[in-house]
C-alpha positions as CSV (number, residue, x, y, z in Angstrom):
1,X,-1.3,6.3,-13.1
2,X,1.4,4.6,-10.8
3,X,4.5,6.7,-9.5
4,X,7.3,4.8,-8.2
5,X,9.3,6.5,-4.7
6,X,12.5,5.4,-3.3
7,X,12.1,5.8,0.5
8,X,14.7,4.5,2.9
9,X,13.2,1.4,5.0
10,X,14.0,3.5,8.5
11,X,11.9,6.9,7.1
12,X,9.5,4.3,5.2
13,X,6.3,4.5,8.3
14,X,6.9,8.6,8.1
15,X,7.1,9.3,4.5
16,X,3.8,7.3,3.8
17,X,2.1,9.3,6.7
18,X,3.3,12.6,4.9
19,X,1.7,11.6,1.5
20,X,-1.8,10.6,3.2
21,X,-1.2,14.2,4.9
22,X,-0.4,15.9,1.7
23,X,-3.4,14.3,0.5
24,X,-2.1,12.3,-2.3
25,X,-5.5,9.5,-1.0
26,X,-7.6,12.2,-1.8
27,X,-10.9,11.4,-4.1
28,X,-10.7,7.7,-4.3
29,X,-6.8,7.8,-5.1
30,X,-4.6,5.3,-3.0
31,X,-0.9,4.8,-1.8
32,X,0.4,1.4,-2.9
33,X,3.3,0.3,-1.6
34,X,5.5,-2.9,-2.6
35,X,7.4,-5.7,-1.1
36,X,9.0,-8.2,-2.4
37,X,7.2,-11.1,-0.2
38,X,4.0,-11.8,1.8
39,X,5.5,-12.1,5.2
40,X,6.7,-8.4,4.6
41,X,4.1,-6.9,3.4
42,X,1.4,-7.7,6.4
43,X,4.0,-7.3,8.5
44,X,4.5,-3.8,7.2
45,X,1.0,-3.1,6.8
46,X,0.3,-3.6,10.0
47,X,3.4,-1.7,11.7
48,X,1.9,1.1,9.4
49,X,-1.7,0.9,10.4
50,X,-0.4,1.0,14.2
51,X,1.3,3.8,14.1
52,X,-1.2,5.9,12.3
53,X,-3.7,4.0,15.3
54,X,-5.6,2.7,12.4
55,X,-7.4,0.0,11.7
56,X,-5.5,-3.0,9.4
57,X,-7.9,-3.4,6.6
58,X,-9.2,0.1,7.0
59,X,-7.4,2.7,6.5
60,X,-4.2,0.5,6.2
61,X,-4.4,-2.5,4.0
62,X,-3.0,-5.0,2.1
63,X,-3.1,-7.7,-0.8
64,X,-1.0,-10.7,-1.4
65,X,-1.7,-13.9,-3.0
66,X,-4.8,-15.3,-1.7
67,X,-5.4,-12.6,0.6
68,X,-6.9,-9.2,1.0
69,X,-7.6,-7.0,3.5
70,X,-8.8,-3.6,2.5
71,X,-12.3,-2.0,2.5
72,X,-13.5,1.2,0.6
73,X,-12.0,3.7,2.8
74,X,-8.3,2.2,2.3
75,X,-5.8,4.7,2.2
76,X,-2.7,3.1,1.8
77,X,-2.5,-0.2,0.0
78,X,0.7,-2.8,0.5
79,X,0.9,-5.4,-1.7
80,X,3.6,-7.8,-3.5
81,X,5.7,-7.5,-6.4
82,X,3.2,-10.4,-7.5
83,X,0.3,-8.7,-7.4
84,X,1.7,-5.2,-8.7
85,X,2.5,-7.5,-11.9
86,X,-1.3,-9.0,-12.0
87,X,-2.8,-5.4,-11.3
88,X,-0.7,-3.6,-14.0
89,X,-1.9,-6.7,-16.7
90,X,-5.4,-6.0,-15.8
91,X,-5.2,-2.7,-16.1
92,X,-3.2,-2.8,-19.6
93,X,-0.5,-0.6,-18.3
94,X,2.5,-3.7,-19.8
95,X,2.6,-3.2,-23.5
């Protein structure tokens, strides 16, 4: 299942911190957040992962064309609009 939030890009770090705390990665579940290019997204992936003094590519990781960094203990998950189309076809979820 795939819920969509709108968070502002200045509370962005914070509210993905209090869905990890709330527990929303719980039992295999993970947080995946989108941008719109690959610059942006390991950019923000890492600014994420040092904050919560994590590990990028543990905790914190990311997918983009050509490129992943994530592990089995990945939390939160920031990838592009590219590969959120490619996920959702090989998952069915486009009609």
């Amino acid at each position: 299942m795939l819920y969509e939030l709108k968070i502002s890009q200045s509370h962005f770090s914070l509210g993905v911190q209090y869905l990890v705390e709330a527990g929303w990665s719980k039992n295999g579940k993970m947080i995946g957040i989108t941008q719109p290019r690959r610059v942006a997204a390991t950019t923000l992936a890492s600014r994420v992962a040092d904050e919560m003094g994590a590990l990028l590519g543990q905790e914190v990781g990311y997918s983009i064309r050509f490129d992943e960094k994530i592990d089995k203990n990945t939390h939160i998950k920031v990838y592009t609009n590219e590969e959120k189309y490619l996920l959702s076809v090989d998952n069915n979820m486009i009609n």
